[in-house]
C-alpha positions as CSV (number, residue, x, y, z in Angstrom):
1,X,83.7,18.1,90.5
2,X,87.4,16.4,91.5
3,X,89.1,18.3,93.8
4,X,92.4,17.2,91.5
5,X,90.3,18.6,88.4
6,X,92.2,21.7,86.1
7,X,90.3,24.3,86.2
8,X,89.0,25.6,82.6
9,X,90.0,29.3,84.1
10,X,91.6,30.4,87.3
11,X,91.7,34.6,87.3
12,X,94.7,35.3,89.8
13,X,95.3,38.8,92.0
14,X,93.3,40.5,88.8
15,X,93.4,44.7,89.3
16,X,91.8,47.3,87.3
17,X,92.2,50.9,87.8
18,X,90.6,53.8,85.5
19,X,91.1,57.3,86.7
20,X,90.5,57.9,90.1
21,X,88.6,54.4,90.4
22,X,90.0,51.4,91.4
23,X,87.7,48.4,89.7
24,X,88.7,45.4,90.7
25,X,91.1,44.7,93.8
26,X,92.8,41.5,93.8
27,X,90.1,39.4,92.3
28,X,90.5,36.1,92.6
29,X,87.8,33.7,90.4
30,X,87.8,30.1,88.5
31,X,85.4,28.1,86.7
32,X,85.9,24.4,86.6
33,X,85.1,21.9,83.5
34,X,81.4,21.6,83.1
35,X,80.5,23.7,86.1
36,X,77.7,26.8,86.2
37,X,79.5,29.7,88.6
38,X,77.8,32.3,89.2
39,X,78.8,36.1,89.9
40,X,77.0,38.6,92.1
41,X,77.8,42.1,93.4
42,X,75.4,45.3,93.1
43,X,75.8,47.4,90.2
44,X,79.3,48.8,90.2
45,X,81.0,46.0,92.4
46,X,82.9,45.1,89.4
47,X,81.6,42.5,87.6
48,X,81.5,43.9,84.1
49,X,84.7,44.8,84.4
50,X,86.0,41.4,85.7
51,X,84.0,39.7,82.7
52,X,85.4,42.3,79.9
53,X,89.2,41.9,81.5
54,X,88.0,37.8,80.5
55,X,87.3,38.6,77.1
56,X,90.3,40.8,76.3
57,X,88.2,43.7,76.2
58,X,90.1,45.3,78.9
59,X,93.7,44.7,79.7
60,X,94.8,43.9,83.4
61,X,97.1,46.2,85.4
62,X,98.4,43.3,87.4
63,X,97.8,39.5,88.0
64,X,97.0,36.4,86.1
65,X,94.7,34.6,83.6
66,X,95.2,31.1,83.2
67,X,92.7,28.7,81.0
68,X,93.5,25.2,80.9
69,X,96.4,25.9,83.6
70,X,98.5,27.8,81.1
71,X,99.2,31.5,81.5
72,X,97.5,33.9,78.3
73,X,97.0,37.2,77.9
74,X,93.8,38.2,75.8
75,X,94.2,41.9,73.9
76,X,91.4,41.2,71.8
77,X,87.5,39.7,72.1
78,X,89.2,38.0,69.0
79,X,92.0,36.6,71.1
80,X,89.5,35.1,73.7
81,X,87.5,33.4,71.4
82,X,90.4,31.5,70.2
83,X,91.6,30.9,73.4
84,X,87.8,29.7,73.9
85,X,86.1,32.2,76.0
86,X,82.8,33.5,74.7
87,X,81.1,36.6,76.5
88,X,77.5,37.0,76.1
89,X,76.6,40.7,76.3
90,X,74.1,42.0,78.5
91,X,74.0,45.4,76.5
92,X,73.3,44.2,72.5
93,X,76.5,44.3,70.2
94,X,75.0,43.4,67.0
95,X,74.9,45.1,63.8
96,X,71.7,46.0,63.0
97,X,71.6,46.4,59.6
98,X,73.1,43.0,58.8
99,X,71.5,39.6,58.6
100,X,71.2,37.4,61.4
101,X,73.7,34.6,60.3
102,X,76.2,37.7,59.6
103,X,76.2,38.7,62.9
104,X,76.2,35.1,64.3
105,X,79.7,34.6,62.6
106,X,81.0,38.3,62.3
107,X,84.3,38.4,62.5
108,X,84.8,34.9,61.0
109,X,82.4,34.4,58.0
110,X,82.9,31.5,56.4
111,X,84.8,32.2,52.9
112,X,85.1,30.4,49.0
113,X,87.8,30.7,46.7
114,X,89.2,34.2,46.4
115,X,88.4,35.5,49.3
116,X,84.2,35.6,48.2
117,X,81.7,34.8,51.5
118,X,79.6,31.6,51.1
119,X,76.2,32.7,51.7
120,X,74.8,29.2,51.9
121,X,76.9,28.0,54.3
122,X,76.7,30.9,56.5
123,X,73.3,30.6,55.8
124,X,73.0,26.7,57.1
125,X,74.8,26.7,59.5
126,X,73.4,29.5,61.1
127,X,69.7,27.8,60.5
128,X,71.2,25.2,62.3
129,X,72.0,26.9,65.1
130,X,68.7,29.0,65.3
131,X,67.0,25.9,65.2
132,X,69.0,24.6,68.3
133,X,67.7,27.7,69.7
134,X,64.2,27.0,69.0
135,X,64.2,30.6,67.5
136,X,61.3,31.4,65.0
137,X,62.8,33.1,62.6
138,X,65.0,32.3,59.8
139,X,68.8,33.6,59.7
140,X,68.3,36.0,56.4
141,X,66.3,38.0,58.6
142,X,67.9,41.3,59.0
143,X,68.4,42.1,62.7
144,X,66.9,45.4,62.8
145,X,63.9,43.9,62.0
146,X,63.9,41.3,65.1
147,X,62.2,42.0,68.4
148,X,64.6,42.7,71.5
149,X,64.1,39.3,72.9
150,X,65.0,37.4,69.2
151,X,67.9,40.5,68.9
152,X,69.3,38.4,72.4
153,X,69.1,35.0,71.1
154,X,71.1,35.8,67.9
155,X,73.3,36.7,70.7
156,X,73.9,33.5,72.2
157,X,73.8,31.9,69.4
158,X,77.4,33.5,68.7
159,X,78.6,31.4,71.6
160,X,77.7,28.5,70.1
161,X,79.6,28.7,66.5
162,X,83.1,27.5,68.5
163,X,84.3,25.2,70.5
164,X,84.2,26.9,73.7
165,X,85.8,26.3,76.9
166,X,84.3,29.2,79.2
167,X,80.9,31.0,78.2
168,X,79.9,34.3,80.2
169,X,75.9,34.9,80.2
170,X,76.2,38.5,81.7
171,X,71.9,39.2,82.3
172,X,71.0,36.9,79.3
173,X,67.3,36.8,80.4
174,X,66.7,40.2,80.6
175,X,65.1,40.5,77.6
176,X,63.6,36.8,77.2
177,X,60.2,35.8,77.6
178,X,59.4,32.6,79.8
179,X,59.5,30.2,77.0
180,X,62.6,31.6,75.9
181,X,64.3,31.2,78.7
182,X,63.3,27.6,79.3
183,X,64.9,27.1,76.4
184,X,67.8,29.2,77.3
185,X,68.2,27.1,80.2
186,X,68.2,23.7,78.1
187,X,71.3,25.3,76.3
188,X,73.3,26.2,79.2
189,X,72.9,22.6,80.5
190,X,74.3,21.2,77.4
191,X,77.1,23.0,77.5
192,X,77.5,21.8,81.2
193,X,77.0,18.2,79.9
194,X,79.3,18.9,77.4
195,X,82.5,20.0,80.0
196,X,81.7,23.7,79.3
197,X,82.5,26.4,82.1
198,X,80.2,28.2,82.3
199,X,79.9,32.0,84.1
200,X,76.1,33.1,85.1
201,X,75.8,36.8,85.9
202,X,71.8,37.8,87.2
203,X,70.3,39.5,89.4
204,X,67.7,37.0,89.9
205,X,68.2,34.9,92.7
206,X,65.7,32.3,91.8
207,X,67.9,31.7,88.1
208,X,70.9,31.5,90.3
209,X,70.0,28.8,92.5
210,X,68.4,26.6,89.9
211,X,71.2,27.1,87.5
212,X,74.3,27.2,89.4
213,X,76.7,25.0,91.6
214,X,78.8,27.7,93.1
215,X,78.0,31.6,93.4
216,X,80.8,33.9,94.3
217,X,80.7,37.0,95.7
218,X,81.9,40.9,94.6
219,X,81.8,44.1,96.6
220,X,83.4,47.1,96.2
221,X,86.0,45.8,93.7
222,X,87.1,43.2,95.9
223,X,86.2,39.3,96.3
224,X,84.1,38.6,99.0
225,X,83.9,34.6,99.0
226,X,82.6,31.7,97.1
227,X,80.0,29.7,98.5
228,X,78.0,26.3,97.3
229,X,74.5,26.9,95.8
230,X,73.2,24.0,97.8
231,X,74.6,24.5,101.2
232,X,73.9,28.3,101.2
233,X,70.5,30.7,100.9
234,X,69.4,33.9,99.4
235,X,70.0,36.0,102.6
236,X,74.0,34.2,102.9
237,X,74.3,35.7,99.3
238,X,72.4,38.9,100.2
239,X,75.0,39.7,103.1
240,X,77.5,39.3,101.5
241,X,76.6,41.3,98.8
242,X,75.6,44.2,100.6
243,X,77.2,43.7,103.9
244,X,73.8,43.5,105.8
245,X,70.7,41.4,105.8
246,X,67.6,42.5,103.7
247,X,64.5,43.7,106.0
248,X,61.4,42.6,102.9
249,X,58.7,43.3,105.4
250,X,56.3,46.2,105.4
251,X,57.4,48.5,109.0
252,X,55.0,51.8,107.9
253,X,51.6,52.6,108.8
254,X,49.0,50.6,107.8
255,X,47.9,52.6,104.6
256,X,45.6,55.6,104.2
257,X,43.2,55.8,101.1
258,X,42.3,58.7,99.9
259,X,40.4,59.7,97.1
260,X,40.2,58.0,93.5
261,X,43.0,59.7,91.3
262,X,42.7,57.9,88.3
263,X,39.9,56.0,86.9
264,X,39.9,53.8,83.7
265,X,36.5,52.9,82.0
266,X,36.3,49.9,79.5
267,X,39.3,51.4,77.9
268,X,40.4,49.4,74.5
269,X,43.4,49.5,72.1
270,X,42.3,46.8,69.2
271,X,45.1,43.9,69.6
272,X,46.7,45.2,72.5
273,X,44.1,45.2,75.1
274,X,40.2,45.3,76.0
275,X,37.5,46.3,77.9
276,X,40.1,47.6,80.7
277,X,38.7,49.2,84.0
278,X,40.6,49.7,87.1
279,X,40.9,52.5,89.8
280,X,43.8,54.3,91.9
281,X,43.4,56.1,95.1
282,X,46.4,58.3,96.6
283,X,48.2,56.9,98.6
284,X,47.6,53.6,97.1
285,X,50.1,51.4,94.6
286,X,48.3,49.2,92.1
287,X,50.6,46.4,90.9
288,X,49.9,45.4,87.5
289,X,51.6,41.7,86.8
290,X,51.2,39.6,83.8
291,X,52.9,37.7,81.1
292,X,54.7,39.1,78.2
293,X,52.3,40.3,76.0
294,X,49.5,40.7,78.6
295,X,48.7,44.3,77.6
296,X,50.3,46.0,81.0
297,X,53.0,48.4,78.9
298,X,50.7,49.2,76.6
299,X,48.3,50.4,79.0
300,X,50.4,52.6,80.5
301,X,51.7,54.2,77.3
302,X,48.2,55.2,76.8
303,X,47.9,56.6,79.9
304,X,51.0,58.4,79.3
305,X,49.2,59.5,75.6
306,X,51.7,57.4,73.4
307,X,49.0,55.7,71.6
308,X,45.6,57.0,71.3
309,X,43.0,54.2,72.6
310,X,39.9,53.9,70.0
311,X,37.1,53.4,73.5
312,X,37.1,53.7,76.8
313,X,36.8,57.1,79.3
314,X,40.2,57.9,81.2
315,X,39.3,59.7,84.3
316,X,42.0,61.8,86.5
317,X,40.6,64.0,90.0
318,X,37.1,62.6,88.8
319,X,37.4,64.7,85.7
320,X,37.4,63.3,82.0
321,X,40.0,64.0,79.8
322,X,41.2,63.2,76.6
323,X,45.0,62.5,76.6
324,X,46.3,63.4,73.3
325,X,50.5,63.3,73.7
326,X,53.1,62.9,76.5
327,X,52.7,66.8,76.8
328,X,49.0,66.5,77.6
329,X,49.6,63.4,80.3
330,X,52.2,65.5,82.3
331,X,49.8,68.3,82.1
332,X,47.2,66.6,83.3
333,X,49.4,65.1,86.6
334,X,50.9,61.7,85.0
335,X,54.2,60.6,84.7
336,X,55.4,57.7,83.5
337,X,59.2,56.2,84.5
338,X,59.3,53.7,81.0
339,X,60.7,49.9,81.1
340,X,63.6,50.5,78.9
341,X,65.6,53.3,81.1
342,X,68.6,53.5,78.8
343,X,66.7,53.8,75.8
344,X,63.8,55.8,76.9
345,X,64.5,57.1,80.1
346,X,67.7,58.8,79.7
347,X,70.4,60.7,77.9
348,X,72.9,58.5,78.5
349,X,75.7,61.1,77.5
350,X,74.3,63.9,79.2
351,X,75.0,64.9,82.9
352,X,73.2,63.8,85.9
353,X,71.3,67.6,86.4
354,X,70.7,67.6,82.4
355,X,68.5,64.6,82.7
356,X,66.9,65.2,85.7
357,X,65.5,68.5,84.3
358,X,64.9,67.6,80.8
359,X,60.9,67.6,80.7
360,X,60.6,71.0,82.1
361,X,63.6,72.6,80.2
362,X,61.1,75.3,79.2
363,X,60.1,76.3,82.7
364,X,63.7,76.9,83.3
365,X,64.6,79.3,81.3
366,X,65.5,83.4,81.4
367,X,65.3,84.7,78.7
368,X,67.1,83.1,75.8
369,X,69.1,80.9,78.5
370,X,68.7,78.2,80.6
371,X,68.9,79.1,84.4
372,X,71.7,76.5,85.6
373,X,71.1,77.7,89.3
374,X,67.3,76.4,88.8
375,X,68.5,72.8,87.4
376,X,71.3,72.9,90.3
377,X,68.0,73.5,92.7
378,X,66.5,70.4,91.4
379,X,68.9,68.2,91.0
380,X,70.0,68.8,94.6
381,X,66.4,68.4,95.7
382,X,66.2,64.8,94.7
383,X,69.3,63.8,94.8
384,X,69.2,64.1,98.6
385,X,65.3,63.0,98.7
386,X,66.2,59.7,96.6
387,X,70.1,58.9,98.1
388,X,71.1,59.1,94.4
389,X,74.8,58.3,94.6
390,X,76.9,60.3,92.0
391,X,80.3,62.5,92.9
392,X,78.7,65.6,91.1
393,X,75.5,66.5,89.1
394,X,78.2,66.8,86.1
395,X,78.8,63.4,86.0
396,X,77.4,61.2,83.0
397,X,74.2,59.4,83.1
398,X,75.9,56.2,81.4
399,X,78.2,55.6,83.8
400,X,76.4,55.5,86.8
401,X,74.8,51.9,88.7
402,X,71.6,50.7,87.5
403,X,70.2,51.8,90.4
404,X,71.3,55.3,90.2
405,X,70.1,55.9,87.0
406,X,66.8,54.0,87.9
407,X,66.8,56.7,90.6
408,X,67.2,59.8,88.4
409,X,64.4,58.7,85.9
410,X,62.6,58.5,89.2
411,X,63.8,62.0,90.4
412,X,62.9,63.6,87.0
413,X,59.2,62.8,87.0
414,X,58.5,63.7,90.6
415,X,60.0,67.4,90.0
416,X,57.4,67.8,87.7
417,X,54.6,67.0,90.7
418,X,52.7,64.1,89.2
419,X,49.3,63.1,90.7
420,X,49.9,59.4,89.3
421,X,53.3,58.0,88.6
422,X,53.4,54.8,86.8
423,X,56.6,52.7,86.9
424,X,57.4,50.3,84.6
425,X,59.7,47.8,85.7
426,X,61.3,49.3,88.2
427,X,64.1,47.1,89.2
428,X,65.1,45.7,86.3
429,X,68.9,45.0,85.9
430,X,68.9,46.4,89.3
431,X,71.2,44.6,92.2
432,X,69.3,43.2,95.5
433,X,70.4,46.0,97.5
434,X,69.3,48.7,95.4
435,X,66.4,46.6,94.4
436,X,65.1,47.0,98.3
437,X,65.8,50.5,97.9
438,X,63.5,51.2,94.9
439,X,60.6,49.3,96.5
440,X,60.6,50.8,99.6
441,X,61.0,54.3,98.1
442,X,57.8,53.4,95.9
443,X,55.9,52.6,99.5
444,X,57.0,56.0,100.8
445,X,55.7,58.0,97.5
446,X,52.2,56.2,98.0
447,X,52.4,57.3,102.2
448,X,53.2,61.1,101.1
449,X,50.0,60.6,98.9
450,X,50.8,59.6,95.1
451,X,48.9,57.5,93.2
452,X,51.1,54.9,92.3
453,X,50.6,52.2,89.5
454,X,54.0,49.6,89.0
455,X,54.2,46.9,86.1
456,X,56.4,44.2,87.3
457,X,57.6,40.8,85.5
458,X,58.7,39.7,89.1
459,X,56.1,37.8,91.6
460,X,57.8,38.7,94.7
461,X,58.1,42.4,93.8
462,X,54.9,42.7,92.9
463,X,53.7,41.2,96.1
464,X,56.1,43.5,98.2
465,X,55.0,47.0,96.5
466,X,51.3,46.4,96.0
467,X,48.5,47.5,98.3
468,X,46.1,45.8,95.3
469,X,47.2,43.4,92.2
470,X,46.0,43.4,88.7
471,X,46.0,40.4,87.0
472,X,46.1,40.4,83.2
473,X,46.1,38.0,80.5
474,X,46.0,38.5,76.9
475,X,44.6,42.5,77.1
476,X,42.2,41.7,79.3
477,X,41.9,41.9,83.4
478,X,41.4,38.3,84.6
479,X,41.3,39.5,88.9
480,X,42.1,42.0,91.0
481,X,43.5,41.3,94.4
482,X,43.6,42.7,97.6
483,X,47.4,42.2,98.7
484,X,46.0,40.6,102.3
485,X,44.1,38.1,100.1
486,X,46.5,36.6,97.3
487,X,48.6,33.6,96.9
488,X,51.3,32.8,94.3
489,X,48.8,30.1,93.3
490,X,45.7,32.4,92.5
491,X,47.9,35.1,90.9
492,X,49.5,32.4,88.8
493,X,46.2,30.9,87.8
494,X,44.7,34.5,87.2
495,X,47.7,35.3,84.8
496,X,47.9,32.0,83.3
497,X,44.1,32.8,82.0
498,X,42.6,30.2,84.1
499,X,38.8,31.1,84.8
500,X,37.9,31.8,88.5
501,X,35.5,33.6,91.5
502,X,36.1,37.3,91.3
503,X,37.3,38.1,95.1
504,X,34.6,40.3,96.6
């Protein structure tokens, strides 16, 4: 990149305040021509917010955007993408019950004489992009009827129907599977080639340094710096993101057994998984780690008696039980904190207190009505045992970090004294710093004696968490590890479905 090079955007002094929150401080950011930069902060550093004053979704209280080295001001998404910014959402903004190529081009569908939509053009040129995309199905499809991951490609496919100076991928893999972002990642490089800005917002280190050429830096609001991807490391980044190194080693005890909580006998769910047997002690976590589609969620749903397995004993305190509905799983000691928290985990308009008592709403009530003072008890309880930052237990659930929230889904299962908790995905659109936090309160549940099981997309957290790793591929179990005896080769080779000595 020429030093003498326009930049295709230059944000200048940018503030944001909303009621008794001030956003973004004096935010300074540019992207240059055919350059991936990407932006970090923990949840709530102000990100989003610098990204949706981008795309004329919010309007700036005071400084400058400039594109192309002339001054604009964006009052509408619609204004942006004529001015040639495109912002990829993290959170879905489709219309469900319309077809793919209607929400590839809503807004601007391309029209015959008297005003009447042409269907086949729509139609082929949104083929043609799906086809770029190496997406599987065909743009009729209606998007209701598309998994989450196909729901985020007809996503980005909306940046690619103009001619776009700046694109903003705000957690576009979240969703993806690993072929999907491969391809993902073939896209982005094209629009690089192509003199494309392009903004990268992860959480995922290891997307950030093979994707980008400069990473800068929010906290608090405020800019922090900008530093070179090749000249600089994950802990550089980490400081300045957090304001401290991260500590990823294990300080406790070495671990204390005890007894076999849960036991799972040769348990099968036709087309989902098979022949599945496994063990967990307390005080123990079990990672469970696996490709898309290995069988790992499902599993735990059946645990949690959200589908009903047609073999196979399930075994919990050495007792056999048959696990019927959710109702019967917490009755029986097992909680399950789901992948999806904003979907399944919470009530996103509700209060902090509300959700963390929720399950046992009927254990809290006198009489007709709901003792308050007895949900104030709780929530106070783990909001202090987890460090869950919020200004007051009235405070919604949806506008809290992803780490908070993560936190109260947490909180809410353990006030209802599980024997097993399983966690699905813990950290996912979670920041570093609160990343560190979840795992290492996951370590301290299994050292006050829970059974822990966690499913986890992500090598290294699985490696961090795990006193013992199960490897699936397909539905089935292809190893089990002791932590003190894997490698990233043998756990890939295990998940891959590559044949190999059981370890002792």
């Amino acid at each position: 990149m020429s030093s003498t090079q326009e930049a295709a955007l230059r944000l200048q002094g940018i503030v944001k305040t909303f009621p008794g929150v001030r956003a973004l401080d004096g935010v300074d950011f540019e992207v240059m021509p055919g350059e991936v930069h990407a932006l970090l902060g923990e949840n709530g550093a102000g990100k989003s917010t610098l990204m949706k004053v981008l795309a004329g979704m919010y309007q700036p209280d005071e400084g400058q955007i400039i594109i192309a080295g002339q001054p604009v001001r964006m009052t509408t998404p619609i204004e942006a993408k004529a001015q040639g910014v495109v912002l990829i959402h993290q959170e879905l903004s489709l219309v469900p019950e319309m077809s793919a190529a209607e929400n590839i081009y809503l807004g601007e569908l391309p029209v015959k004489s008297f005003g009447r939509v042409d269907w086949k053009t729509l139609e082929e040129r949104s083929n043609a992009i799906l086809k770029r995309l190496k997406c599987s199905f065909r743009a009729e499809m209606t998007v209701a009827r598309l998994s989450i991951a196909n729901q985020q490609m007809v996503e980005i496919a909306r940046a690619l129907t103009v001619e776009a100076r700046v694109v903003i991928f705000d957690e576009p893999t979240a969703s993806l599977t690993d072929a999907e972002k491969v391809v993902l990642f073939d896209i982005i490089n094209d629009l690089k080639a192509r003199g494309v800005g392009i903004i990268y917002i992860s959480h995922r280190m290891d997307e950030i340094f093979t994707l980008s050429d400069r990473i800068t830096v929010l906290r608090d609001g405020a800019y922090r710096g900008t530093l070179i991807t090749a000249d600089t490391t994950e802990d550089d980044v980490t400081r300045l993101m957090i304001g401290r190194s991260l500590d990823l080693s294990r300080d406790e005890e070495p671990p204390s057994f005890g007894k076999t909580m849960l036991e799972v006998r040769n348990l099968t769910c036709p087309g989902l998984f098979e022949d599945v047997s496994f063990t967990v002690r307390t005080g123990e976590v079990v990672g469970f780690y696996g490709l898309v589609g290995a069988g790992r969620t499902e599993i735990a749903e059946t645990l949690f008696g959200l589908r009903k397995a047609a073999s196979g004993e399930i075994l919990v305190d050495g007792e056999a039980v048959d696990i019927v509905s959710p109702r019967a799983a917490i009755a029986m000691g097992i909680s399950l904190v789901p992948e999806n928290r904003k979907e399944q985990g919470l009530v996103l308009q509700m209060n902090c207190r509300d959700n963390m008592t929720l399950p046992q709403i009927q254990d809290l009530t006198a009489g007709p009505f709901v003792s308050h003072g007895a949900e104030l008890a709780i929530f106070d309880q783990y909001r202090d045992r987890l460090a869950i930052k919020t200004p007051s237990w009235r405070q919604s659930a949806g506008v809290l970090s992803g780490g908070n929230q993560q936190k109260i889904v947490i909180g809410k299962w353990l006030s209802m004294q599980p024997r097993v908790l399983i966690v699905d995905e813990p950290t996912r659109g979670i920041d570093v710093g609160s990343k560190s936090e979840i795992h290492q309160l996951l370590r301290e549940l299994a050292a006050q004696g829970y059974a822990v099981i966690v499913i986890s997309s992500e090598m290294p957290e699985v490696l961090r968490v795990s006193d013992r790793i199960v490897a699936m591929y397909h539905g089935r179990i292809m190893r089990e590890f002791e932590i003190a005896d894997v490698t990233e080769d043998t756990l890939v080779q295990a998940i891959s479905g590559i044949k190999s000595e059981k370890t002792p």
